[in-house]
C-alpha positions in Angstrom: -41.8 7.3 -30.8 -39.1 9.7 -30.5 -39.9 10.7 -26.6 -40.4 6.9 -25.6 -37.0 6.4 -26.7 -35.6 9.1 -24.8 -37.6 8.1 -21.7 -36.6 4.8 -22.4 -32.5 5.8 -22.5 -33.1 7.4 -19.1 -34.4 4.9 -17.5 -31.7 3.2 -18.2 -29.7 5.6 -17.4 -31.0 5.9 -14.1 -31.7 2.0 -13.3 -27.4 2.0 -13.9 -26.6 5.2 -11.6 -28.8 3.2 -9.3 -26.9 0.2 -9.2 -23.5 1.9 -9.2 -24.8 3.7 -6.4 -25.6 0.6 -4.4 -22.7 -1.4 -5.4 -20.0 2.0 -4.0 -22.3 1.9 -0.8 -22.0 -1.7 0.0 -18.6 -1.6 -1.1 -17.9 1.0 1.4 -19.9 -0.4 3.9 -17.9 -3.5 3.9 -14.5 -1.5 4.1 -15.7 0.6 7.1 -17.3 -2.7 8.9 -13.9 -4.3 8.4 -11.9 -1.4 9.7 -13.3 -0.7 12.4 -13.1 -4.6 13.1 -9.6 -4.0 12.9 -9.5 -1.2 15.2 -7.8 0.9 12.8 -9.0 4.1 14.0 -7.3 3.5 17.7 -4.2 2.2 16.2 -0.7 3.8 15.2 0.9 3.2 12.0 3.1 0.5 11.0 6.7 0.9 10.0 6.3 1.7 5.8 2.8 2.9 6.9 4.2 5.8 9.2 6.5 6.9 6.4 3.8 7.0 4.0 2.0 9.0 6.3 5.4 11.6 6.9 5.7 12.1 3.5 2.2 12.8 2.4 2.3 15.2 5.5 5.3 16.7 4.3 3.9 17.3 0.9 0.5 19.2 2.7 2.8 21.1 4.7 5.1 22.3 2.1 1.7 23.2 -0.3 0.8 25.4 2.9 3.3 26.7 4.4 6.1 26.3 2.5 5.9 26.9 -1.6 7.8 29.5 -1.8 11.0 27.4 -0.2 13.2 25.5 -1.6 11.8 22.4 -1.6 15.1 20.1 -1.0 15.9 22.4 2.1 12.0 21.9 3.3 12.4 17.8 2.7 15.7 18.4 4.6 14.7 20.4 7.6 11.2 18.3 7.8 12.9 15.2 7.8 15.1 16.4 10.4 12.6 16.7 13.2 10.4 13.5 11.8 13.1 11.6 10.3 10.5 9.0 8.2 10.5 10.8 5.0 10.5 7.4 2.4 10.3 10.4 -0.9 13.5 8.6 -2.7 12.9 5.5 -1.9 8.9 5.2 -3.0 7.8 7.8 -5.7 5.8 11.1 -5.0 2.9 10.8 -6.7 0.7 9.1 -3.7 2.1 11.4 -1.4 0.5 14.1 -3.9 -2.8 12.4 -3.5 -2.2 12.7 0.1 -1.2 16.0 0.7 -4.3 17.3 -1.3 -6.7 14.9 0.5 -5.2 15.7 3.8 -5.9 19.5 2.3 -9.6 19.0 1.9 -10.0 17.1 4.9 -7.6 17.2 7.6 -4.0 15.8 8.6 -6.1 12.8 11.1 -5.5 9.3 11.4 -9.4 9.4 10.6 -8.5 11.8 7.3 -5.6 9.1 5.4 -7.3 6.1 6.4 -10.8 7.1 4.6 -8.2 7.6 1.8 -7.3 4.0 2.5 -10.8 2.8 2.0 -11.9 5.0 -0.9 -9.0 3.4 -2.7 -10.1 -0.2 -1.7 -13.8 1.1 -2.5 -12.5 2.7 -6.0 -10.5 -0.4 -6.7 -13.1 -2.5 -6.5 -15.8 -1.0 -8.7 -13.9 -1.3 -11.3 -13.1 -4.7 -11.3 -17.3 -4.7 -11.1 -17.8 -2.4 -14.2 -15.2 -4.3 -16.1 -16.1 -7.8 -16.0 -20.6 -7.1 -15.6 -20.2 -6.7 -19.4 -19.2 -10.2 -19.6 -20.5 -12.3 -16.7 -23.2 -10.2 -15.6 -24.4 -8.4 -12.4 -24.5 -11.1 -9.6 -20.7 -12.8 -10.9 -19.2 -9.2 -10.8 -20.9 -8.8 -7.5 -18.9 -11.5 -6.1 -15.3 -10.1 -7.9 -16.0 -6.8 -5.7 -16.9 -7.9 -2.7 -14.4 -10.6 -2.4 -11.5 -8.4 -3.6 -12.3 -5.8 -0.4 -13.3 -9.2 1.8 -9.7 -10.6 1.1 -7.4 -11.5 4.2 -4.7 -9.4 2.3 -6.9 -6.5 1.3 -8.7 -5.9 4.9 -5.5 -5.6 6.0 -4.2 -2.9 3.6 -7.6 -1.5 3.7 -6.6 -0.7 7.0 -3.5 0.6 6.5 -1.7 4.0 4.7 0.2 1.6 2.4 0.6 2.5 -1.8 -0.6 -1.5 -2.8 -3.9 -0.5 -3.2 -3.5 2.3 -5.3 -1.1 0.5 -7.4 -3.6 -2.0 -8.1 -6.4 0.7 -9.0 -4.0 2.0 -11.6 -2.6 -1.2 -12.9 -6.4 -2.4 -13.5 -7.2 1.3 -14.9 -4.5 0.5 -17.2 -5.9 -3.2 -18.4 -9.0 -1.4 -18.9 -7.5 1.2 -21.3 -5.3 -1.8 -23.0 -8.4 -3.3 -23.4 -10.0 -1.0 -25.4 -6.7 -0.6 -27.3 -6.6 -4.0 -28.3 -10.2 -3.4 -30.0 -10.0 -0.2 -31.5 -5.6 0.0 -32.1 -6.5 4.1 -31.5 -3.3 6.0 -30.2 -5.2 7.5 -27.5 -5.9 4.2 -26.1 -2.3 3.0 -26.9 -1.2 6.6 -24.5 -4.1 6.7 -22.4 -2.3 3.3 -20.9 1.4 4.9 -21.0 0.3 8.0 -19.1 -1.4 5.2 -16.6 1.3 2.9 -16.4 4.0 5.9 -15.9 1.4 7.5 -13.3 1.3 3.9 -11.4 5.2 3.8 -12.0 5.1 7.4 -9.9 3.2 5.7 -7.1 5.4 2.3 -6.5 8.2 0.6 -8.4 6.0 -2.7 -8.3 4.1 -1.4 -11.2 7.1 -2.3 -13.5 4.8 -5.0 -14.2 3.2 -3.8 -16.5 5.9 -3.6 -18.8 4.9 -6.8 -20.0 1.2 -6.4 -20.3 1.3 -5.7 -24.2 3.6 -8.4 -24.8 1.7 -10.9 -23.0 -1.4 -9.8 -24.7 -0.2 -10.2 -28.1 1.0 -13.8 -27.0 -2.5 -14.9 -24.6 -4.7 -13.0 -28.1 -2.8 -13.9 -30.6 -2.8 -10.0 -32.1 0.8 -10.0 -33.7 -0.4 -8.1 -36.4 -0.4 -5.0 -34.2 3.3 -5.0 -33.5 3.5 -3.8 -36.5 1.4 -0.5 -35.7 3.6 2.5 -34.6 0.4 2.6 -31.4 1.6 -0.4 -30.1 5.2 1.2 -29.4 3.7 4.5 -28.5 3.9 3.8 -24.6 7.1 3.2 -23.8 8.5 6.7 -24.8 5.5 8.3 -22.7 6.7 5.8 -19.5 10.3 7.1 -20.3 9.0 10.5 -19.8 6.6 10.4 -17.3 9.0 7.9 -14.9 12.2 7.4 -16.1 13.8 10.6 -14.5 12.9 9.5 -11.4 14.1 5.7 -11.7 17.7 6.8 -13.0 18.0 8.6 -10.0 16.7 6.8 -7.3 17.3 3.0 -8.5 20.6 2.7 -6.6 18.5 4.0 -3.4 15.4 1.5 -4.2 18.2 -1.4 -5.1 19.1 -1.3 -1.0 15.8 -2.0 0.5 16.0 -5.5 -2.1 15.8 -8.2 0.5 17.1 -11.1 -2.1 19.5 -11.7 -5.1 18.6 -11.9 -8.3 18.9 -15.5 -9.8 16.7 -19.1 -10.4 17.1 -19.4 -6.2 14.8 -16.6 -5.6 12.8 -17.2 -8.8 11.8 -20.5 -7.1 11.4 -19.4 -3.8 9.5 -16.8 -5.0 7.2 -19.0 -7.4 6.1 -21.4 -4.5 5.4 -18.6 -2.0 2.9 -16.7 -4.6 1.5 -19.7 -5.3 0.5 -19.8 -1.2 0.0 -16.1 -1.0 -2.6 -16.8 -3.9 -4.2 -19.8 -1.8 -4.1 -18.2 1.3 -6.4 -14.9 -0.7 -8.8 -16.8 -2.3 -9.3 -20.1 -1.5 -8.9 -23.5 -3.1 -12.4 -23.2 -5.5 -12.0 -19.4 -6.4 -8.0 -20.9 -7.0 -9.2 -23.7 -9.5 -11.7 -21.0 -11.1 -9.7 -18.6 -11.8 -7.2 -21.1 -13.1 -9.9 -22.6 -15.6 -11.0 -19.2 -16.4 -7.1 -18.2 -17.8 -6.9 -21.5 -19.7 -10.7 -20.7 -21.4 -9.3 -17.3 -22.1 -5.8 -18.7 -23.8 -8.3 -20.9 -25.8 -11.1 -18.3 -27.0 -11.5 -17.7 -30.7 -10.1 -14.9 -32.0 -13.9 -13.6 -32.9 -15.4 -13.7 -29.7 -17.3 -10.5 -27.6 -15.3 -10.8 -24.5 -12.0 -11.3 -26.2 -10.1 -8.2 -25.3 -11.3 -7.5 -21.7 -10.4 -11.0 -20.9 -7.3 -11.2 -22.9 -5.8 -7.8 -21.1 -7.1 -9.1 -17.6 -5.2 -12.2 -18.4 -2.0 -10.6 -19.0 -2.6 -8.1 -16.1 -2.7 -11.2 -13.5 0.7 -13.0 -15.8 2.2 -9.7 -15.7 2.2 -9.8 -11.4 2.8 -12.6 -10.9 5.9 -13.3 -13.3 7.1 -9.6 -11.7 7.1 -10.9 -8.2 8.8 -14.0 -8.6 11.8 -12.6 -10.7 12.5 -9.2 -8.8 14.1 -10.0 -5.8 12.6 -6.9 -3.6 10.9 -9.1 -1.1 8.2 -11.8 -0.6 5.1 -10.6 1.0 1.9 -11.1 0.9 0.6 -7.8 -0.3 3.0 -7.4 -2.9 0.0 -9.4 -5.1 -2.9 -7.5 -4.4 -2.4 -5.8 -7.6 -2.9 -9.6 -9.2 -6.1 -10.0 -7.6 -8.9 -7.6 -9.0 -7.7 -9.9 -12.5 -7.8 -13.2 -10.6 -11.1 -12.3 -9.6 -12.1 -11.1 -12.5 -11.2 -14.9 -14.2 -12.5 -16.8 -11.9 -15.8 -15.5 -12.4 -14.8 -15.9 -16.0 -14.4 -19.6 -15.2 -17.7 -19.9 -13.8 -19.7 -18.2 -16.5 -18.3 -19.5 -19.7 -18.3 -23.2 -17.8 -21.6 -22.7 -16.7 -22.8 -21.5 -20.3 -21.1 -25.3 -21.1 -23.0 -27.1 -19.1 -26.1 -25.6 -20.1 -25.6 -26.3 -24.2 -24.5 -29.6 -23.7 -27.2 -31.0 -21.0 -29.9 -29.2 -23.4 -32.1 -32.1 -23.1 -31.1 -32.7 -19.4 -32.9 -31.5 -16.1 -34.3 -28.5 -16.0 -31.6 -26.3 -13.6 -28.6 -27.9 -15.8 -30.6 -26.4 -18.8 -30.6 -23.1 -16.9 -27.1 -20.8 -17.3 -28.4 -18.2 -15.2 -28.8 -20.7 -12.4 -26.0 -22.5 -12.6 -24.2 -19.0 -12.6 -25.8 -18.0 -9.5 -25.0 -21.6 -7.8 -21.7 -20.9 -9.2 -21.3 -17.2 -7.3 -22.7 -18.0 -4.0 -20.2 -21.8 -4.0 -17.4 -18.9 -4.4 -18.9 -16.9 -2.0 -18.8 -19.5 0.6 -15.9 -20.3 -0.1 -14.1 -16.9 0.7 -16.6 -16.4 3.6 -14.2 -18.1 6.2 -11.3 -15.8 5.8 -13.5 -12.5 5.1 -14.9 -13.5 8.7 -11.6 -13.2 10.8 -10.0 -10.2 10.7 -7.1 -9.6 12.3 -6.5 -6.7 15.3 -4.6 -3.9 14.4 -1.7 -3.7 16.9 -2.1 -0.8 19.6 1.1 0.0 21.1 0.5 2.8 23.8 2.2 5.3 21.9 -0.4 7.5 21.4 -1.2 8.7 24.8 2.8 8.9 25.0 2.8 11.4 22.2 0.2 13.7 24.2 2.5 13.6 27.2 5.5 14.2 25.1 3.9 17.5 23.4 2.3 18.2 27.1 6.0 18.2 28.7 7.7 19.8 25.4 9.9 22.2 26.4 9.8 25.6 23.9 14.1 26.3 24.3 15.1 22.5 23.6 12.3 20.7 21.4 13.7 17.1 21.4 13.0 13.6 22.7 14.9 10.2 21.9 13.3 7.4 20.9 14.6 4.1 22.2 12.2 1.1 20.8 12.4 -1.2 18.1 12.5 0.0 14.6 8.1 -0.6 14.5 7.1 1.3 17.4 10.0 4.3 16.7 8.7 4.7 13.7 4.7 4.4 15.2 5.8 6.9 17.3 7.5 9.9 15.0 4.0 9.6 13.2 2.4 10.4 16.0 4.2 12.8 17.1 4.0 14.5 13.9 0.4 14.4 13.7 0.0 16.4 16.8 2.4 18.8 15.9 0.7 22.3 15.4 3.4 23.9 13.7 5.3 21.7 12.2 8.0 21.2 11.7 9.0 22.2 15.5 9.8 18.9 17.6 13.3 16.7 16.9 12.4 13.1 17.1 15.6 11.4 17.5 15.8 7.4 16.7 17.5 5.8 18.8 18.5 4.0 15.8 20.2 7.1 14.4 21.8 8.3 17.6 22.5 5.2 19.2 23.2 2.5 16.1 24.4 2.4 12.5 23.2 0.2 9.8 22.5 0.4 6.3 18.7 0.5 4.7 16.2 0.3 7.2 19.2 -0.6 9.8 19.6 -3.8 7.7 23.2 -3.8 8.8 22.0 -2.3 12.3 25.6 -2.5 14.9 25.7 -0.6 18.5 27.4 2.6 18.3 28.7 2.3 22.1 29.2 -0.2 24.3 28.6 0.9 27.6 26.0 3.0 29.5 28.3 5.7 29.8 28.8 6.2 26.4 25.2 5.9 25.8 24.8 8.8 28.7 27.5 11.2 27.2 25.9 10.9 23.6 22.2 11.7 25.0 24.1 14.8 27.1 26.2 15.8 24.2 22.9 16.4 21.9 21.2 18.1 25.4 18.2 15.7 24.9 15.6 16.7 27.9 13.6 13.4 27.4 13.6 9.6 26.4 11.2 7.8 25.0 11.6 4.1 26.3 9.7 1.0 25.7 11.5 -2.2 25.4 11.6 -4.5 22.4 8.9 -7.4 22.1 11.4 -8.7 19.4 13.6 -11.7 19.6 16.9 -10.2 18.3 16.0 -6.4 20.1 18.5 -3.6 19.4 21.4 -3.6 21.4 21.3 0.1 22.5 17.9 -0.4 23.8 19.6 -2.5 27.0 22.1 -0.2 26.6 19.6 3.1 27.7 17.9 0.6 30.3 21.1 0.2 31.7 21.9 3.7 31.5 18.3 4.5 33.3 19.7 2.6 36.1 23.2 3.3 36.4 22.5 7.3 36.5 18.9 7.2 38.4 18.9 10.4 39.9 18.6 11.9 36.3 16.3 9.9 35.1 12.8 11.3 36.5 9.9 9.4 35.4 7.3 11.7 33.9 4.8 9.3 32.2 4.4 5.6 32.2 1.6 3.5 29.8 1.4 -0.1 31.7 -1.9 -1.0 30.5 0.4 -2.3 26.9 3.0 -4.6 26.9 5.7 -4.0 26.8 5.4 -0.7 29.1 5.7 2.5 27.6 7.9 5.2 29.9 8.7 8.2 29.4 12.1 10.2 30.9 13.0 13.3 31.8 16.9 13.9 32.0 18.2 16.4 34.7 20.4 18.4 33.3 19.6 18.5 29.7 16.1 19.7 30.4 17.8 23.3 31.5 19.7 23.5 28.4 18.6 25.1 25.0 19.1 22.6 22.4 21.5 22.7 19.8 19.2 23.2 16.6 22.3 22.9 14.2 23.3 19.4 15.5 20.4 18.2 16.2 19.4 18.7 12.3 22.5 17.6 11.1 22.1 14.4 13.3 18.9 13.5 11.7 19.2 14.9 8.1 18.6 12.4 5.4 21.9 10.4 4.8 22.1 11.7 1.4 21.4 15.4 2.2 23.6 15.3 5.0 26.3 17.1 3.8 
C-alpha cells in the first residue's frame, strides 16, 4: 500500500512540474514571438526606458568597478558623462535586479530585455497558479496567456520599464494576503509587508496597496481580524523597509506629477481607466470580470475560494482607486498592475456562472448540463475576444541612433571625450543609452543634452525655455565647453525645442567649422553627425564639463 502511495504522490508530482513546465515555455514563447514582432531587439530605448537602463548600468558598474567608492561621488561622476540617472526619482530596488542580471549575463540590449520578458513570463504564472485552484487548468490558461497577449503588456514586454515588475510583486503580495486572510499567521500578515515595501522599493505606484487589507475586510466581511495585532503588523515593516526613502525623495517624485490633486482629475482620471481597461481586454472579458467582482462581493462567508478571490478583488480596487486619485499621470500602463486580478475575475465570472447554468438547467440539454463545457465555451468566447488586439502589435520606433553611437565612439577623441546632443528630449535620451552601452570603460564619454547646455526647464524640461537666442550665442556656449562634436537630428515633434533651430542655424551660419563626419538618411528625420574645427584640437575641460551635467541636486 505504502509504495503505491508514494508512487502515486510522484506522479503527481511530476504530471504538475510537467505542466508548469509547458505553461513557462508557452508563456515565453509568446513573449519572444511578440518581441521580436516588435523589433525590440533593433530598437533604442524610450525616454523612462533609457533611464532605467542608466541606472541599472550604474548599479553593475559600481558592484564592479566601483565598491570601494563613495557611492554619491560614483552616482555623481556617472551621471555626469550619461546624464539619465532617474535613482531619486524611481527607487533602487529594480536597478538592483538589473545590475545583478546584467552581472550574470551582460550589459546588452539583448541582456535587460530577456529581463523584460522573464518578468512578463514570471508575472504571468502566477496569476496561472493562483486562480487553477479555483477555475481549473484551461480558465487559468486563458488569464496567462491573455495577460502577456495584452496591447498594454506587449508593449512593456518590450520595453526596460518597472510596470511589470510592480505587478509581479503586487500580485505576490495578494497571494501572501490571501493566505493571511485564511490562516491570520504573522508570517503571512509580514510576508505581505516585506512584499509590499519591496514593491514600494521598485515604483511609487505600488502605494496601492495600502488599501488592500482594508478593502479585503470590506469585499470579505472579516472585521473580526482588525482586532488581531497581525492585521496591523505590516504597516510598521512598510515604514521600515520604504519609508526612508519616500521622506526623502517625495518632494523630487511630487515634480514629475503631471495633474493636481482634486474631484477634476479624479474624474478625468475615472473615465480614462475605464477606456484603458476596454482598450486591454475587451468588451466580454470587460463584462466578466465585472460579474466575477460582483459574485465575489456576494459569496458566503464559508465558501473554498473565498480568500483568493476576496484579496484578488481588492488587489484590482486597490489600482484602480490609486490611479484615479493620485494625480501623477494618466497612461495606459500605469494599470497593468490591475490586470493579472482582472484576469483572474473574469475567469471567475465564467466559472462560477457556468457552474449556474449547469445546476439550474439540470434537466435541460445535455451541454447546458455540462460545467466543464460550458467553461471551456466560456475560455475560448474570451479568447476570441482578446485575439484581435493580441494580433497587432505595434513597431518599436528605430531612430538611427544606433549606428550614430558606433560613429561617435569610432571618431571619440582620447584628450576631449565629449559630444552634444541636439534632438528632442526621446531620441537624446535613446541616444546617452546607447552611447553608454558601448562604452568599454565607463564612465569615460560626456554626453551633453542639448537640453542641459542649450535650455532650462524644470522636471523633465517641463518648464523647457531657450537659454540663447541667437546662433552666436549658441556657437560661443558649444566653444566655451570645447565640444569636438554634435550630435544633430531634428525634431519630428510639433512644439520642437527652440535650441534645436537654434544649432541648425548655427551649422549654417559658421559652415566652415562644421565638417560633416557621419550622416544616417535612411530614418527620418536624418541623423548627422558634426565635427567642430577648433574644439576638436582642444583637451576638454573635465571639471566643467562634469559640473555642467551633474545632477541638479548634487551640483554643488
Amino acid at each position: 500500500m505504502w509504495p503505491n502511495l508514494h508512487l502515486g504522490v510522484e506522479w503527481r508530482l511530476r504530471r504538475r512540474a510537467f505542466e508548469l513546465i509547458l505553461v513557462a515555455s508557452l508563456l515565453a514563447a509568446a513573449v519572444l514571438t511578440a518581441q521580436l514582432c516588435a523589433g525590440v531587439y533593433a530598437s533604442e530605448f524610450g525616454d523612462d526606458e533609457a533611464s532605467h537602463y542608466i541606472s541599472g548600468l550604474l548599479i553593475h558598474d559600481y558592484l564592479v568597478r566601483g565598491l570601494f567608492q563613495s557611492p554619491l561621488q560614483y552616482l555623481k561622476d556617472f551621471h555626469s558623462h550619461y546624464p539619465l540617472v532617474g535613482i531619486g526619482h524611481w527607487p533602487p530596488l529594480y536597478y538592483l535586479v538589473e545590475g545583478l542580471w546584467m552581472g550574470l549575463f551582460s550589459t546588452g540590449r539583448v541582456s535587460v530585455l530577456a529581463l523584460s520578458a522573464a518578468v512578463t513570463v514570471a508575472t504571468a504564472l502566477a496569476a496561472y497558479l493562483l486562480i487553477r485552484r479555483r477555475v481549473g487548468p484551461v480558465l487559468a490558461l486563458f488569464v496567462a496567456l491573455a495577460f502577456v497577449a495584452s496591447p498594454v503588456v506587449q508593449s512593456a514586454s518590450g520595453e526596460l520599464m518597472l510596470d511589470i515588475p510592480v505587478a509581479f510583486l503586487c500580485l505576490a503580495a495578494a497571494w501572501c494576503y490571501a493566505r493571511y486572510l485564511e490562516t491570520c499567521h504573522f508570517r503571512a500578515a509580514a510576508a505581505f509587508g516585506f512584499l509590499a515595501g519591496a514593491a514600494l522599493l521598485v515604483k511609487g505606484n505600488a502605494a496601492c496597496l495600502a488599501l488592500l487589507p482594508p478593502l479585503a475586510v470590506l469585499i470579505g466581511r472579516r472585521f473580526e481580524i482588525l482586532r488581531r495585532g497581525s492585521f496591523w503588523l505590516p504597516i510598521p515593516i512598510v515604514a521600515t523597509i520604504a519609508g526612508p526613502w519616500y521622506v526623502a525623495t517625495y518632494g523630487l517624485v511630487e515634480q514629475g506629477f503631471r495633474f493636481d490633486w482634486g474631484l477634476k482629475f479624479i474624474a478625468s482620471a475615472t473615465i480614462a481607466n475605464a477606456e484603458y481597461l476596454l482598450s486591454a481586454v475587451g468588451p466580454l472579458v470587460l463584462v466578466a470580470a465585472f460579474l466575477g467582482l460582483l459574485d465575489v462581493v456576494a459569496m458566503p462567508r464559508n465558501h473554498a475560494g473565498r480568500n483568493e478571490l476576496t484579496s484578488i478583488s481588492a488587489l484590482f480596487v486597490s489600482v484602480l482607486i490609486f490611479q484615479s486619485v493620485v494625480p501623477a499621470a494618466l497612461q495606459d500602463r500605469y494599470l497593468i498592475p490591475a490586470l493579472p486580478p482582472f484576469l483572474m475575475l473574469a475567469a471567475w465570472g465564467i466559472s462560477a456562472g457556468s457552474e449556474r447554468i449547469a445546476n439550474r438547467w439540470s434537466s435541460g440539454p445535455g451541454f447546458l448540463r455540462n460545467s466543464t463545457i460550458l467553461t471551456s465555451g466560456g475560455a475560448l468566447a474570451l479568447s476570441v475576444s482578446v485575439l484581435g488586439g493580441a494580433m497587432h502589435v505595434e513597431q518599436k520606433p528605430q531612430l538611427g541612433l544606433t549606428e550614430a553611437a558606433r560613429q561617435i565612439w569610432a571618431h571619440r577623441i582620447a584628450e576631449n571625450p565629449a559630444v552634444l546632443i541636439v534632438s528632442d528630449g526621446h531620441a537624446e535620451a535613446a541616444l546617452i543609452a546607447e552611447l553608454a552601452m558601448a562604452d568599454p570603460q565607463r564612465p569615460s564619454l560626456f554626453s551633453v543634452r542639448g537640453s542641459r547646455l542649450l535650455g532650462a526647464g524644470g522636471y523633465n524640461n517641463q518648464e523647457y525655455l531657450p537659454r540663447f537666442h541667437t546662433s552666436a550665442e549658441v556657437m560661443a556656449a558649444i566653444d566655451e565647453y570645447k565640444i569636438p562634436f554634435v550630435l544633430f537630428r531634428p525634431s519630428a515633434g510639433r512644439q520642437p525645442w527652440a535650441h534645436i533651430e537654434q544649432v541648425a542655424n548655427a551649422a549654417s551660419a559658421y559652415a566652415s567649422r562644421w565638417e560633416t563626419t557621419f550622416e544616417e538618411a535612411k530614418t527620418s528625420p536624418k541623423v548627422v553627425l558634426y565635427e567642430i574645427s577648433g574644439n576638436d584640437l582642444q583637451s576638454a575641460d573635465q571639471a566643467k564639463l562634469t559640473a555642467l551635467s551633474a545632477p541638479r541636486s548634487l551640483a554643488r
